[in-house]
Structure formats: C-alpha cells, structure tokens
N, C-alpha and C positions, 0 to 999 in steps of 0.2 A: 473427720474433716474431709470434706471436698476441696479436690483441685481441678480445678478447670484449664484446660489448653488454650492457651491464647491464639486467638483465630481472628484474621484480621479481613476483614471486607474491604474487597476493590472500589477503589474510590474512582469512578467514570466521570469524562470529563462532561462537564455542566455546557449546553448551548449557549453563545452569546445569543442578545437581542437578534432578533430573525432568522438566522440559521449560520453554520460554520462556512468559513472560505477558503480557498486554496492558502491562503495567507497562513492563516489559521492552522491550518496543516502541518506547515514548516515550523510552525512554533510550538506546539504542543508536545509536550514531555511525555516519555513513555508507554507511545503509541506501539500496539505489535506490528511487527511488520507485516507490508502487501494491507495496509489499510488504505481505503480508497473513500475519497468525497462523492456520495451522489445526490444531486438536488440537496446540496447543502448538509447533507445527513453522514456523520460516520460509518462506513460499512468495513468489517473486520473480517477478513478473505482470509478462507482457509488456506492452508498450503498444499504446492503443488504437488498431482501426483507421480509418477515414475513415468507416465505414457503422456503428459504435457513440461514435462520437464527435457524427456528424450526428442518431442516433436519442437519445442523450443531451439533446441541444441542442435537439431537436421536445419532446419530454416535459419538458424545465424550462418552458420557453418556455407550455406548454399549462396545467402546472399553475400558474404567475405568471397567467394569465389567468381561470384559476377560483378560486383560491384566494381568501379572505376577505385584506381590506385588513391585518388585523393578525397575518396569519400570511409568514411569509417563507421562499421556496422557495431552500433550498441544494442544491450537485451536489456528488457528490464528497467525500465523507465515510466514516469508520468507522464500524460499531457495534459496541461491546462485548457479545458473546453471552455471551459467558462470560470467566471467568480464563483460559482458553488460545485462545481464535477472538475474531479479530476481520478480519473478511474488509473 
C-alpha cells in the first residue's frame, strides 16, 4: 500500500472583470506582504535586503532630524496613484 502526502496547491487569487484595484487590495485575504498594484496586475515583492533596509533606516532617521516639530516622518507605506497602482 501506498501513502501519499497531502500536498496542497496555492489557491491565487482570480482577477475580477478588467483588472484588480487598489480597493481590491485592502480586501483581499492573505496577501504576502510588500505586495504591490501595478496597472491593475498583482505584483509580489521580494523582501528587503540588509543594504535597502539600512539606507531606509539612514533617510528616516535624517528626515526626523530636519523635519518641522509638527510634521511626522512615516516608512513604509502605499500611495494610491491611481484606481489600478498602488506601488
């Protein structure tokens, strides 16, 4: 008798009608993270290395130190370009 390991396929999510939207984005279950909208299309971004992680980390750090007291420096965030990108 054979036993076979149970092995299960990644179920990717299905495009709606024309392409996905930033909408879209915020609702979709079990996305990996640093996944990005471009031209409506999922794109699944590797993660960062040690030498954009460290240059990340110089440039927050520099703009905290210039920035005006009532302005607050975030990392790591979306912008909405449009209804289909949001890198």
């Amino acid at each position: 008798m054979r036993v076979r390991p149970e092995t299960s396929t990644p179920t990717w999510p299905t495009p709606p009608e024309g392409s996905w939207t930033a909408d879209d984005l915020d609702r979709l279950p079990n996305l990996p993270p640093h996944t990005e909208l471009i031209d409506g299309s999922l794109v699944f971004v590797s993660p960062q290395t040690l030498f954009h992680s460290r240059a990340v980390t110089f440039f927050e750090r520099r703009l905290e130190s210039l920035a005006p007291e009532e302005l607050e420096v975030i990392r790591e965030f979306t912008i909405d370009i449009d209804r289909q990108n949001r890198p």
